[in-house]
C-alpha positions as CSV (number, residue, x, y, z in Angstrom):
1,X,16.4,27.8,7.3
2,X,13.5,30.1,7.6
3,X,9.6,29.1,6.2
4,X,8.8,29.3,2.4
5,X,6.9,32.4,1.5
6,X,5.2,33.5,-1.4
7,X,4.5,36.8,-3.5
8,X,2.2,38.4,-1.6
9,X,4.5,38.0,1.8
10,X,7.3,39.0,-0.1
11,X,5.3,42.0,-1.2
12,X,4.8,43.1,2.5
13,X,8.2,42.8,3.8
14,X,9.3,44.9,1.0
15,X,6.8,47.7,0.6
16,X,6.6,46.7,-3.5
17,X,3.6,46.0,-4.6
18,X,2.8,42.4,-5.7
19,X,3.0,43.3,-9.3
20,X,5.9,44.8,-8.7
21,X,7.2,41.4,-7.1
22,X,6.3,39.2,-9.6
23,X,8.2,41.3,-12.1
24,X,11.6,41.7,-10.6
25,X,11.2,37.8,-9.6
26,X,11.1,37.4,-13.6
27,X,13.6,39.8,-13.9
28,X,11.5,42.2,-16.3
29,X,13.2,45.4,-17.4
30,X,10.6,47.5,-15.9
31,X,11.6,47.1,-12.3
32,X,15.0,49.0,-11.5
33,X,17.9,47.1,-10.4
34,X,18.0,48.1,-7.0
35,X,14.9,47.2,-6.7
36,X,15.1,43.7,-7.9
37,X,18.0,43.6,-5.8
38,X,16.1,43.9,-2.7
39,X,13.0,41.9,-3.3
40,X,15.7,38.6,-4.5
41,X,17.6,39.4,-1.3
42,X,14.1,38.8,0.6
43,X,13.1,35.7,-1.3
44,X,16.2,34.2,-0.8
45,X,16.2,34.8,2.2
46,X,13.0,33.3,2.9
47,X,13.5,30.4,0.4
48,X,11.1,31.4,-1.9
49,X,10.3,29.0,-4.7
50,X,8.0,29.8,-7.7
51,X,4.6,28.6,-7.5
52,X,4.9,25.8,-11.1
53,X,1.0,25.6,-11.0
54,X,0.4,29.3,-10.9
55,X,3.3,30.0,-13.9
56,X,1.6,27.6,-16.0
57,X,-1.9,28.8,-15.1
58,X,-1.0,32.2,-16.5
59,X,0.9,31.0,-19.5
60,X,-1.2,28.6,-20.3
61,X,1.9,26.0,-20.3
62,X,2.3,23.5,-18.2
63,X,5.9,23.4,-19.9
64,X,5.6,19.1,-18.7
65,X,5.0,16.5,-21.5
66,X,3.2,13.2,-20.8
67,X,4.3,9.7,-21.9
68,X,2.8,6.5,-22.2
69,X,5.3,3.5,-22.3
70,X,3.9,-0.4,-22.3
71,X,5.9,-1.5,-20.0
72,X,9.1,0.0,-17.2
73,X,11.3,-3.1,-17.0
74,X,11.5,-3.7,-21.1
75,X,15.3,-2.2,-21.8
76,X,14.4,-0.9,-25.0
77,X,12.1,1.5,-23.7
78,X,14.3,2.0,-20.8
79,X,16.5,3.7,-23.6
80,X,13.7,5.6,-25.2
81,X,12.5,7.1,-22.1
82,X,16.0,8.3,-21.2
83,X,16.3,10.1,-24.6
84,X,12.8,11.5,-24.0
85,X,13.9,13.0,-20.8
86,X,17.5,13.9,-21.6
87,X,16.0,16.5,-24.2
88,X,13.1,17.6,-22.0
89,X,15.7,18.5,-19.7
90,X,17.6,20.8,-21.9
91,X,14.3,22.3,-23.0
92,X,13.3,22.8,-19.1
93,X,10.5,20.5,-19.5
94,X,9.4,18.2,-16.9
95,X,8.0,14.0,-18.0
96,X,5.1,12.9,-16.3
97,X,5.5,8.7,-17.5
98,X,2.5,6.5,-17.1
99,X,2.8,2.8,-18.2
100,X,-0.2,0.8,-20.0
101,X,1.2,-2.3,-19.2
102,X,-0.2,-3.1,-23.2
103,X,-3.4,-3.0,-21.7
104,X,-6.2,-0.9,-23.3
105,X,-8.5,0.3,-20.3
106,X,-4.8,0.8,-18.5
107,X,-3.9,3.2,-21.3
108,X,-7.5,5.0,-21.6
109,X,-7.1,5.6,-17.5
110,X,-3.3,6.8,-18.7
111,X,-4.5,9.1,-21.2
112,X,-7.4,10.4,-19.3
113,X,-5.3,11.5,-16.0
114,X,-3.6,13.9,-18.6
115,X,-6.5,15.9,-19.6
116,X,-6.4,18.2,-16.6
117,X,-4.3,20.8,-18.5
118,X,-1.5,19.1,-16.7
119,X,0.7,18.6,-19.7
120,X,1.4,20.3,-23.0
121,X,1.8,17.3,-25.4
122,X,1.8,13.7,-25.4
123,X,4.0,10.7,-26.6
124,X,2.2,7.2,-26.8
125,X,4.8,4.2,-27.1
126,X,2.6,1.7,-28.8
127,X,3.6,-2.0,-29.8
128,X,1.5,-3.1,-32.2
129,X,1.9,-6.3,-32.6
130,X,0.2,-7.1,-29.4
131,X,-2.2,-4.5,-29.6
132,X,-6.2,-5.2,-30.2
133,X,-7.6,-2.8,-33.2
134,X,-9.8,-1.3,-30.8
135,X,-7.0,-0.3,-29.1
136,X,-4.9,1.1,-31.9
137,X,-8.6,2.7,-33.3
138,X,-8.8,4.5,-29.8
139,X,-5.1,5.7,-29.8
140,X,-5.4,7.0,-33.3
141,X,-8.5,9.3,-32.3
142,X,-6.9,10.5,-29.2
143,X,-4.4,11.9,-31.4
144,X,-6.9,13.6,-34.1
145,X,-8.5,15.0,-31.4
146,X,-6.8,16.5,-28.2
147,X,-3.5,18.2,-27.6
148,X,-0.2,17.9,-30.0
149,X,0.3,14.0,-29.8
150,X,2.9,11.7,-31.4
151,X,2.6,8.1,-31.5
152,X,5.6,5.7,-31.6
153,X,4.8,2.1,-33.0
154,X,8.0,0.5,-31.4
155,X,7.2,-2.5,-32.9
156,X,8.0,-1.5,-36.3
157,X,10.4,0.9,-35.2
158,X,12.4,-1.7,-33.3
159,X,12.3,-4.5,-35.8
160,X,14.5,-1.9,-37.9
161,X,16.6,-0.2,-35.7
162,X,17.3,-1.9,-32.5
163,X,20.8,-0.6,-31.1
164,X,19.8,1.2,-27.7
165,X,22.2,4.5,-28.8
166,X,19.7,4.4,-31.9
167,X,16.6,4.1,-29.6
168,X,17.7,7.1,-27.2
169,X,18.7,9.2,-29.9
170,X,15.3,8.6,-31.5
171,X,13.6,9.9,-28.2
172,X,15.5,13.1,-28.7
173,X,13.9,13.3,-32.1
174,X,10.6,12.6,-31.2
175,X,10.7,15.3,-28.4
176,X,11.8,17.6,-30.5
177,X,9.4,17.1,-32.9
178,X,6.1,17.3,-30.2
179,X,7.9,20.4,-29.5
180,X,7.4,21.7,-32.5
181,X,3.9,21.0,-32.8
182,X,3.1,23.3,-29.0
């Protein structure tokens, strides 16, 4: 297997120019198909791989959504998660999961590491029936004020709807909601 290369190297080795690269990479209709044709054959050749940080610099997407669970090892959010990431998946969206361990400075240190530009949107698991008011106070204005946010209060939700088919399918739903809201 030969070295990665990127756009610019590719751009070289095929006399295009880097412009030119970029669009028949993305398949745009204003390169020819001979020419996309040869610039594939190089990257492929090369193993080229698409810089995500760059795409999403450009598009302004990071096309990855954050969420905040309370806790790995509880089953039910087990479920959750797995319906989160089931639909990101068939969106082509990547999860970045942080757990807050229903500790508030653990979920402020959670939510902070996202505001990098990292993600698009953001899913807090709550459970509010072990949660402080400060802590459900400072949830509440992370939502009013940042990027498209949903917050789940599994507590409640749980108490009236428990089956884990139930919970997954609900973490389709709320995924497909946030995406609404980007």
């Amino acid at each position: 297997m030969k070295s990665e290369i990127n756009i610019k190297q590719i751009a070289y080795l095929s006399g295009y120019s880097k412009s030119t690269v970029s669009k028949a990479l993305n398949n745009s209709r204003e390169v020819s198909e001979k020419t996309k044709h040869k610039i594939q054959k190089i990257a492929d050749a090369y193993n080229y791989k698409p810089n995500s940080s760059a795409k999403a610099l450009k598009s302004k997407k990071a096309h990855t959504i954050g969420l905040i669970i309370p806790e790995f090892s509880k089953t039910q959010y087990a479920h959750l998660m797995e319906g989160i990431e089931e639909e990101a998946v068939r969106k082509k969206y990547r999860l970045a999961v942080y757990q807050s361990k229903n500790n508030l400075w653990q979920k402020r240190r959670s939510i902070r590491m996202f505001f990098d530009g990292s993600i698009d949107g953001l899913i807090i698991v709550t459970n509010e029936r072990f949660a402080s008011s400060c802590e459900i106070d400072y949830v509440n204005q992370i939502l009013e004020d940042s990027l498209p946010s949903i917050k789940i209060n599994f507590s409640d939700w749980l108490h009236n709807n428990g089956s884990p088919n139930t919970i997954k399918n609900m973490g389709k739903e709320v995924f497909k909601e946030l995406v609404k809201m980007l």
